[in-house]
C-alpha positions in Angstrom: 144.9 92.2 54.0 147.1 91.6 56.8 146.7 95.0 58.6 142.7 95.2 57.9 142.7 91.7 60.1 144.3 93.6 62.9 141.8 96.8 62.7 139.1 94.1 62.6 140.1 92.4 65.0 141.0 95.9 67.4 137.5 96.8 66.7 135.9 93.9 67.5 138.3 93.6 70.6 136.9 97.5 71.8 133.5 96.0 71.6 134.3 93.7 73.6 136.0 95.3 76.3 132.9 98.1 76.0 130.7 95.6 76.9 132.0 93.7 79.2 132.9 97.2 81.2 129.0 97.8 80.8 127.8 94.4 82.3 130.1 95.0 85.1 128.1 98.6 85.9 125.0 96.9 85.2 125.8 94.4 88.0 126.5 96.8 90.5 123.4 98.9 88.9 121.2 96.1 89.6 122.3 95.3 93.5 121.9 98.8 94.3 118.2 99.0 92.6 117.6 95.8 94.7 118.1 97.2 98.0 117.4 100.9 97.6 115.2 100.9 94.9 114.9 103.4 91.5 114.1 106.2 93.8 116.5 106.0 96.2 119.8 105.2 93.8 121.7 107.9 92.1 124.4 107.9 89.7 126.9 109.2 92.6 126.0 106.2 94.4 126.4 103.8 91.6 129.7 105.7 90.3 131.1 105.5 93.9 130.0 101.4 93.8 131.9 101.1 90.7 134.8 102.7 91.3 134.3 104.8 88.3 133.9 108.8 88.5 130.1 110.3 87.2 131.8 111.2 84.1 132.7 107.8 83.4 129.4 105.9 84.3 128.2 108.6 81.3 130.5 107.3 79.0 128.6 104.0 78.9 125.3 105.3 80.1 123.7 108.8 79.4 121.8 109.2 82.6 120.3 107.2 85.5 116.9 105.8 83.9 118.9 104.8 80.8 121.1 102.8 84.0 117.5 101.5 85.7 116.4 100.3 81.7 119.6 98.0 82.1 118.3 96.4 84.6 114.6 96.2 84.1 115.9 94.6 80.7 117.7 91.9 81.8 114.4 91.0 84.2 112.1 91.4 81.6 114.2 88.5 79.6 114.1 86.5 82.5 110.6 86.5 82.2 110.0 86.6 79.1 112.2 83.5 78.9 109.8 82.1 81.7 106.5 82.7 80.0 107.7 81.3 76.7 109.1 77.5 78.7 105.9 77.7 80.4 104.0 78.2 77.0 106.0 75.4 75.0 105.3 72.7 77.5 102.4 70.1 76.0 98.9 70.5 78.2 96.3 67.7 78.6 92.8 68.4 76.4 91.5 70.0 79.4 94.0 71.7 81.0 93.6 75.6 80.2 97.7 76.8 78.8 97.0 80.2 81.0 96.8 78.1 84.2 101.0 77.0 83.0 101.7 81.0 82.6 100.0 81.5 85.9 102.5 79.1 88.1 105.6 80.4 85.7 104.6 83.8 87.1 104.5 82.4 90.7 108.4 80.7 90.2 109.6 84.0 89.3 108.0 85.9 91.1 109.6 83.8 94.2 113.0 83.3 92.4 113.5 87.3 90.9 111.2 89.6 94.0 113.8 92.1 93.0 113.2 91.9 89.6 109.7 91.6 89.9 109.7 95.5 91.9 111.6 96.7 89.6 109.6 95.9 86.8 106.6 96.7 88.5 108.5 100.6 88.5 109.4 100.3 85.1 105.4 100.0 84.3 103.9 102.5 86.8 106.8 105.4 85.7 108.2 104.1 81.9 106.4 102.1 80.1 104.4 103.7 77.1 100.3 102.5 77.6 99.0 104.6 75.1 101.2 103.2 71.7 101.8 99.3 71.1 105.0 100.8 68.9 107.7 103.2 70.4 108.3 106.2 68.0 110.3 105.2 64.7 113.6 107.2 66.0 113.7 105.7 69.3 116.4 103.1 70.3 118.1 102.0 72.9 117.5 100.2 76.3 114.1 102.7 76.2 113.0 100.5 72.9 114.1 97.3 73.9 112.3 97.7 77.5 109.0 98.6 75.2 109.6 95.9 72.6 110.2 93.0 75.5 106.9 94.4 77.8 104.7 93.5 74.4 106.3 90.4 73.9 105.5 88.9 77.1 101.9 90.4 77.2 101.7 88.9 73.4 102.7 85.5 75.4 99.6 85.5 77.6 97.3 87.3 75.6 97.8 84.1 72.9 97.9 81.5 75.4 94.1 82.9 76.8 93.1 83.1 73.1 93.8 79.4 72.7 92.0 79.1 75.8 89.2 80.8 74.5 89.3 78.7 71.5 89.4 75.5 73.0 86.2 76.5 74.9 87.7 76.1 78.5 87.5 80.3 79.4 83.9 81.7 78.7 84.2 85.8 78.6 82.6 89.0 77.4 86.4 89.9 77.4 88.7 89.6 74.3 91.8 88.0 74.9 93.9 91.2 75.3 91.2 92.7 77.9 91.5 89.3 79.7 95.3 89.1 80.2 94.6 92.9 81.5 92.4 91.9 84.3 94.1 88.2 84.9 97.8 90.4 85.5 96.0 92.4 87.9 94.9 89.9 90.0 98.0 87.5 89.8 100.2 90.4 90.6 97.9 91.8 93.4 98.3 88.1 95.2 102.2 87.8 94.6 102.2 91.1 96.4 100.6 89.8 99.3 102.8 86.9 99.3 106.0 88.3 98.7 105.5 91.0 101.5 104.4 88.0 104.4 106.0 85.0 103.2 108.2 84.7 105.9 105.6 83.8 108.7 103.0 83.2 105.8 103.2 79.3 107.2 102.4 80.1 110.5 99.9 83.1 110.6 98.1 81.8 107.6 98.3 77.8 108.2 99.3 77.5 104.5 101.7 77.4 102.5 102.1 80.1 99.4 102.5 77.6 97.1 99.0 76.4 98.3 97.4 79.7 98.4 98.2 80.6 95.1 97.2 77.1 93.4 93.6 77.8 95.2 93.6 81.2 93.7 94.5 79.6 90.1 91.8 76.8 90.9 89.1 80.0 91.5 90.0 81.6 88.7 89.6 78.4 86.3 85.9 78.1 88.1 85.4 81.7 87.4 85.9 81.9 84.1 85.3 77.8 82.8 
């Protein structure tokens, strides 16, 4: 009994080590996707950030999008965890819950830009439009990337569906058509804010914050 303790407890010390070696690459993964971007970042680069050789970045990773996944997941369940605050906090009779998600996607948008990019590559190169399930035999950061990207759009899409219900958002759109054309434009105007916001102020005589509450307050009008 004695010795199966200490190969428990060697396994489970392995494990930890493993991981712990893996969130220490991600980290480093994740500065260098910041600043240079997917594109621009190889897996020389990131081995010579480490301190590790190629061959031992593939020890933990088995090429450079599964490294870029890494990353992309751990923004994605930022927020995710975002969306689902914004979603759990109680809303007046007339308030529309969408309008909540709306200012959650603002605050991260301003606290995680680099995030934000990166998930924005991780939809334009990765993510799988045409299936709302990844293939039974896939796994992996690729599966977990696909399985947090619905969860998030399953967020908003129910929060606009209560909205719906509750009779403040009058549409031709279903709920899931509606979150398509609401990410659209909320992402379009985060753009726009993220690349001027540091003389936003003074060339625009606004602030951000200000700019993007009128935009919610259109929207509301638009579809109330």
């Amino acid at each position: 009994m004695e010795k199966k303790q200490r190969a428990s407890k060697s396994v489970e010390r392995k494990a930890w080590e493993r991981e712990q070696r893996m969130n220490r690459i991600i980290d480093i993964v994740e500065k260098l996707f910041f600043t240079r971007g997917y594109e621009g970042t190889t897996v020389d680069d990131i081995a010579r950030a480490a301190g590790y050789t190629k061959r031992s970045i593939y020890i933990y990773f088995k090429d450079r999008e599964e490294l870029f996944l890494s990353v992309v997941r751990r923004g994605q369940e930022l927020f995710k965890a975002a969306l689902e605050e914004a979603a759990a906090r109680p809303v007046s009779k007339n308030q529309p819950l969408s309008i909540g998600l709306g200012r959650a996607f603002y605050q991260f948008s301003l606290d995680h830009p680099g995030h934000l990019a990166l998930l924005m590559t991780y939809e334009a190169k990765l993510y799988r439009y045409a299936s709302d399930q990844p293939p039974d035999e896939e796994d992996g950061f690729r599966a977990e990337c696909q399985r947090l990207s619905r969860e998030y759009g399953s967020i908003v899409t129910r929060a606009i569906q209560s909205d719906i219900e509750r009779g403040l958002i009058r549409t031709k759109l279903n709920a899931r058509q509606l979150m398509l054309l609401l990410w659209g434009q909320v992402l379009g105007v985060m753009q726009v804010i993220l690349m001027r916001k540091a003389s936003f102020r003074k060339v625009y005589g606004l602030s951000p914050e200000t700019l993007f509450e009128e935009f919610l307050a259109m929207t509301r009008r638009s579809l109330g």
